[in-house]
TORPA-4810 file (N, C-alpha, C, O; in nm, 3 decimals):
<nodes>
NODE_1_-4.062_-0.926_-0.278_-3.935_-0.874_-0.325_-3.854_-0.827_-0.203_-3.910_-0.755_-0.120_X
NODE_2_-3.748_-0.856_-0.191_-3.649_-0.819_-0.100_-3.653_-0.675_-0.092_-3.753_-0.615_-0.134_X
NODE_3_-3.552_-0.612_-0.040_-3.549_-0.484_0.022_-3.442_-0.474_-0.045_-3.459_-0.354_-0.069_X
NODE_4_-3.323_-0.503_-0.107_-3.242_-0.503_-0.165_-3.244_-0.488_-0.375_-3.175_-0.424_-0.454_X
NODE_5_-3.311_-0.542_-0.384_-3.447_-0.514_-0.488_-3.536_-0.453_-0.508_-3.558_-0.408_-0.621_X
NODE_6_-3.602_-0.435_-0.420_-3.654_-0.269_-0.417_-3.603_-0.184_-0.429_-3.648_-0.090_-0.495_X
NODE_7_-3.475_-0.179_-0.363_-3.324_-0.070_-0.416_-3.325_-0.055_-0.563_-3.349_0.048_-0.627_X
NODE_8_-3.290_-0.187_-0.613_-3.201_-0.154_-0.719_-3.315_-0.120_-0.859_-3.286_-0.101_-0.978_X
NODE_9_-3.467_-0.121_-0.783_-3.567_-0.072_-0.884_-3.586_0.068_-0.893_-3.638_0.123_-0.990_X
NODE_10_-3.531_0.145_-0.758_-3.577_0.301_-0.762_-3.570_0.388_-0.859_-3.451_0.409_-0.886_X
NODE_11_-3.663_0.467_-0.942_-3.625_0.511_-1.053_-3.679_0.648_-1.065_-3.646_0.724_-1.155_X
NODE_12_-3.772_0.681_-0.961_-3.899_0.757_-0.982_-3.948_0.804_-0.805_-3.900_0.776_-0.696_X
NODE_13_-4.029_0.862_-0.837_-4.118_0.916_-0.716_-4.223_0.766_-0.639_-4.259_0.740_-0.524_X
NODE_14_-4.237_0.712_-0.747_-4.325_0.586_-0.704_-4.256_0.464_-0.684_-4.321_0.377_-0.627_X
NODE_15_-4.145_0.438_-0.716_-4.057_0.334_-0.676_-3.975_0.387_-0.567_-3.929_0.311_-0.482_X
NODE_16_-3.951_0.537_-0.566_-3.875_0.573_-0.408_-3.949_0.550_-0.321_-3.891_0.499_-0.225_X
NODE_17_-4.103_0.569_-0.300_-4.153_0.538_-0.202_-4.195_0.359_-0.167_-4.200_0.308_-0.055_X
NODE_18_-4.217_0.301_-0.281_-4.191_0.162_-0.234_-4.079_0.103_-0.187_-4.111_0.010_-0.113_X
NODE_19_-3.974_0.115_-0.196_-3.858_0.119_-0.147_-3.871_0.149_-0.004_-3.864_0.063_0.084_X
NODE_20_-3.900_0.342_0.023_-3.912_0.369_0.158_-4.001_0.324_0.235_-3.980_0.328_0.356_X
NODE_21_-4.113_0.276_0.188_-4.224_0.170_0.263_-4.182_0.027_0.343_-4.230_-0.031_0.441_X
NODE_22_-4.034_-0.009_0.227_-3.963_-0.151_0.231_-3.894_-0.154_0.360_-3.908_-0.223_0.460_X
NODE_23_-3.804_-0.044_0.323_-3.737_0.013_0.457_-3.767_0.028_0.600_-3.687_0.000_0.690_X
NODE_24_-3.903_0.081_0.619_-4.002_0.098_0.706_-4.038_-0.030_0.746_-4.006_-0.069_0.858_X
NODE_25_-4.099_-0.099_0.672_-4.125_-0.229_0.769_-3.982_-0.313_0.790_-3.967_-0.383_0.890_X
NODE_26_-3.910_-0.304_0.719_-3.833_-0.340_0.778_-3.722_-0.334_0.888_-3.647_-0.423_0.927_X
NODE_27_-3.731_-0.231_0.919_-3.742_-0.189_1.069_-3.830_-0.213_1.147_-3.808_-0.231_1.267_X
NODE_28_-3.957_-0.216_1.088_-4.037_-0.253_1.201_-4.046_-0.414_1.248_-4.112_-0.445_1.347_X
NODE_29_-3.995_-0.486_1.191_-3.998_-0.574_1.151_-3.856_-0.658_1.258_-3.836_-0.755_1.332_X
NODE_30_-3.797_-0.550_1.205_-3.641_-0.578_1.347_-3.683_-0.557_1.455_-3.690_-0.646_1.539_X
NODE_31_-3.726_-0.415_1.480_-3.768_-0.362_1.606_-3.825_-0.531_1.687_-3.773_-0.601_1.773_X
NODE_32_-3.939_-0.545_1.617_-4.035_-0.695_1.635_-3.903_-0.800_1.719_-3.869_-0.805_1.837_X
NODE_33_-3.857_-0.869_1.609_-3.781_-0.910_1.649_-3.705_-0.914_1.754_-3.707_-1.008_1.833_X
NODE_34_-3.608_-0.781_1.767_-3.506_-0.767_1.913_-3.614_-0.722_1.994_-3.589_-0.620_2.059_X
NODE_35_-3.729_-0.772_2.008_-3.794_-0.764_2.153_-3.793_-0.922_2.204_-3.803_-0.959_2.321_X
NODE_36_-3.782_-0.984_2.118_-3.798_-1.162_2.140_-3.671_-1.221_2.141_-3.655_-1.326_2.203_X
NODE_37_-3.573_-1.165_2.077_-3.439_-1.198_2.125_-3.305_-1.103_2.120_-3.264_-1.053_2.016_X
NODE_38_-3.262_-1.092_2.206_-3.214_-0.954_2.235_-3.052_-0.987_2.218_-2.988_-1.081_2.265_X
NODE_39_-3.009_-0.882_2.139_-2.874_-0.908_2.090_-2.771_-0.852_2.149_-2.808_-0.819_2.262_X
NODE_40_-2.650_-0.822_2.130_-2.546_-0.792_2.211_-2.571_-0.640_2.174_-2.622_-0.606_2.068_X
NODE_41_-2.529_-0.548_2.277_-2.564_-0.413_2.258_-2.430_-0.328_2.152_-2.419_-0.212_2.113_X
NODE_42_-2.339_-0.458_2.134_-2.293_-0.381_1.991_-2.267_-0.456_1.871_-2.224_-0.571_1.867_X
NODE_43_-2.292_-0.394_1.788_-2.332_-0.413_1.666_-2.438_-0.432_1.635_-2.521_-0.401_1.720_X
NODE_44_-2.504_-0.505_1.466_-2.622_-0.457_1.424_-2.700_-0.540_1.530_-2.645_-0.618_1.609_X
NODE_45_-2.854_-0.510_1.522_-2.932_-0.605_1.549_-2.997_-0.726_1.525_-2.949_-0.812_1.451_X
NODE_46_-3.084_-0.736_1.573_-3.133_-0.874_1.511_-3.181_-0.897_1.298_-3.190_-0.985_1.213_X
NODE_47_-3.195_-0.764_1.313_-3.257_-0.694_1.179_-3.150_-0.687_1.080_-3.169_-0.701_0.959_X
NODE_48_-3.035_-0.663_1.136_-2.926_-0.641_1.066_-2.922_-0.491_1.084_-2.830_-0.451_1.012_X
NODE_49_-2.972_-0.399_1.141_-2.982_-0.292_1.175_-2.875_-0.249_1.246_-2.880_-0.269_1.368_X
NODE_50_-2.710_-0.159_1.170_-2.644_-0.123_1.209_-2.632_0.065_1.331_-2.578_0.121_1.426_X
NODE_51_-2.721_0.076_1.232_-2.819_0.232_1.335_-2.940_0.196_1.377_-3.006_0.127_1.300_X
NODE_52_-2.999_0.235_1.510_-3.108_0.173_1.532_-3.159_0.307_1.605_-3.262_0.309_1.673_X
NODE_53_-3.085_0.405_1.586_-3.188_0.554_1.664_-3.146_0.628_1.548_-3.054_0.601_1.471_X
NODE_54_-3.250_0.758_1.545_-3.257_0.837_1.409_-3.100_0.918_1.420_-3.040_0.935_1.314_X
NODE_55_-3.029_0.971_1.564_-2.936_1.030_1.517_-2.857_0.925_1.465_-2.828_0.948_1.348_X
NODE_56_-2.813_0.819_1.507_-2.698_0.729_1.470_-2.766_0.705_1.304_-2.694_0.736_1.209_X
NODE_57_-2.868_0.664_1.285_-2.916_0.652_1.138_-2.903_0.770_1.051_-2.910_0.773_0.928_X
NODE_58_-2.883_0.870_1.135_-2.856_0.984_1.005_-2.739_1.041_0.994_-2.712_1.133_0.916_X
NODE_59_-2.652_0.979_1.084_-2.514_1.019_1.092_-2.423_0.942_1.047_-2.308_0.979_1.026_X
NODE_60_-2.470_0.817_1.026_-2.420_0.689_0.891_-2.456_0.740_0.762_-2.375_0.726_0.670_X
NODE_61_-2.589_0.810_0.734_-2.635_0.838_0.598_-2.544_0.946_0.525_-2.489_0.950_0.415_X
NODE_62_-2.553_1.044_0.652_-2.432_1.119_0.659_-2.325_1.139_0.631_-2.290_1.249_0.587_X
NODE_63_-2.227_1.020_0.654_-2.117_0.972_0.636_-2.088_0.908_0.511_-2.005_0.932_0.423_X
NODE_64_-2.182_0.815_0.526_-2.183_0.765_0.316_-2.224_0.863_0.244_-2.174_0.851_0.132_X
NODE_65_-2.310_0.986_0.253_-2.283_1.041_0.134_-2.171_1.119_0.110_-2.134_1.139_-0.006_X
NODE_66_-2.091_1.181_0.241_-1.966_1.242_0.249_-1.850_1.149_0.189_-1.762_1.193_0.115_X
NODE_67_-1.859_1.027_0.225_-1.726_0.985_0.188_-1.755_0.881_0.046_-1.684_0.785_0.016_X
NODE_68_-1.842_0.914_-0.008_-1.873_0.838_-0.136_-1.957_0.951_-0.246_-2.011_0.930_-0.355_X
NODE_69_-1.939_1.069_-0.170_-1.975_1.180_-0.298_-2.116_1.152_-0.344_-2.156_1.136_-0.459_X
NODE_70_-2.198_1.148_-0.202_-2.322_1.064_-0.265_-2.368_0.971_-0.386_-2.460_0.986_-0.467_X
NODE_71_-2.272_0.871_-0.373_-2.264_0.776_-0.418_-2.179_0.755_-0.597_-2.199_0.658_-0.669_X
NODE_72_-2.105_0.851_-0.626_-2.087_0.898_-0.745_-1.962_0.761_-0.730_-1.957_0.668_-0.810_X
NODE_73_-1.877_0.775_-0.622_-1.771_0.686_-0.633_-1.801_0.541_-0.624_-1.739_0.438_-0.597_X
NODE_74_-1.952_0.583_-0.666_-1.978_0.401_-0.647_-2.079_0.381_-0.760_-2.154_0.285_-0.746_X
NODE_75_-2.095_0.473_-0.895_-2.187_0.454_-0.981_-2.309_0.487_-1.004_-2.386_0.456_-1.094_X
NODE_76_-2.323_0.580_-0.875_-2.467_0.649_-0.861_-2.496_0.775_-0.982_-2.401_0.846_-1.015_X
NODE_77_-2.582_0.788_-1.021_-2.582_0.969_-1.076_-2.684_1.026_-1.082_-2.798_0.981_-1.078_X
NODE_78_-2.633_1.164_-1.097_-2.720_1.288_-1.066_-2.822_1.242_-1.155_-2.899_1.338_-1.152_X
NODE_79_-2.861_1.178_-1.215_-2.956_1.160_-1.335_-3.093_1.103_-1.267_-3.209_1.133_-1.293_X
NODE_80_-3.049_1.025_-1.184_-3.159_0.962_-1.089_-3.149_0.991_-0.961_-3.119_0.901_-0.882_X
NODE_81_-3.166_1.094_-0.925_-3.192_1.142_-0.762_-3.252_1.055_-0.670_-3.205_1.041_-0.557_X
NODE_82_-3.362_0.991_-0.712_-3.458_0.903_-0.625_-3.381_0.785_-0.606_-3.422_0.724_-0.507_X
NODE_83_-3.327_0.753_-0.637_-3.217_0.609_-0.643_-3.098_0.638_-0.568_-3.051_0.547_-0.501_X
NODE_84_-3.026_0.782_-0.568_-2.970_0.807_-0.454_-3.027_0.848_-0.320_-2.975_0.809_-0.215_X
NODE_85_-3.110_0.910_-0.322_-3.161_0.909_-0.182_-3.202_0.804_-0.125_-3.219_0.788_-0.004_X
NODE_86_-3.226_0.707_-0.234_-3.310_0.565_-0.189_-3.185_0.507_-0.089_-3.173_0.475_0.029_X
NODE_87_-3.094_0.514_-0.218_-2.971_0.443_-0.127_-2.924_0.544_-0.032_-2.815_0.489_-0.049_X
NODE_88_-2.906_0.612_0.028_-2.847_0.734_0.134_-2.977_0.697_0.270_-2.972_0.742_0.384_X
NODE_89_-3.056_0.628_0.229_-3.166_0.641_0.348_-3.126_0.439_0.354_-3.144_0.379_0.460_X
NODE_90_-3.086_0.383_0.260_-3.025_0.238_0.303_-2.887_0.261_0.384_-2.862_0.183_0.476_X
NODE_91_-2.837_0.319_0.368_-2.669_0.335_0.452_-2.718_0.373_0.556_-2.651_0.327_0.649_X
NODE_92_-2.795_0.430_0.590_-2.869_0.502_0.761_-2.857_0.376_0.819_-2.790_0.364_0.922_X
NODE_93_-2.927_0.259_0.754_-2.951_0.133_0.807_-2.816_0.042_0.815_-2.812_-0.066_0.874_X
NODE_94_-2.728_0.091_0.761_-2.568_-0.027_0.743_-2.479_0.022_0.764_-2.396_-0.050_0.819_X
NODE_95_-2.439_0.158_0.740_-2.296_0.263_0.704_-2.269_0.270_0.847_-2.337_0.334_0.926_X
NODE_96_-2.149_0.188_0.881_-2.057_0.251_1.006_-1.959_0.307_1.003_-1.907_0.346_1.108_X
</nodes>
């Protein structure tokens, strides 16, 4: 299952962490990668990895939940917490 799919399953304590497991290798997975071919030093990486250090990754996460009301302006809700954090820890990885 994609990583993108794993998203859109988060529902719970046990699907947030498969998700965050998803996430995890998939970084590790980039990391892998931009050692074997090394990309231009701006923009994402080989991974698609738009943050690639924890401050820049948490200062995108940061930013999407500020300017999207943690996600409310985009259909998220308080009803499922784990599904927003799921997604707030995916924008770390994309949100510029």
């Amino acid at each position: 299952m994609e990583l993108l799919e794993k998203l859109d399953t988060v529902s719970d304590a046990d699907s947030f962490l498969v998700f965050a497991r998803a996430l995890y290798l998939d970084r590790k997975k980039s990391i892998q990668a931009e050692t074997e071919i090394k990309t231009s030093n701006y923009g994402a990486d080989v991974g698609g990895w738009e943050n690639t250090s924890i401050d820049a990754f948490l200062e995108a996460a940061i930013a999407w939940a500020e300017d999207s009301h943690f996600g409310s302006n985009q259909g998220l809700t308080p009803e499922n917490p784990w599904k927003q954090f799921a997604v707030f820890l995916y924008c770390g990885r994309i949100y510029e």
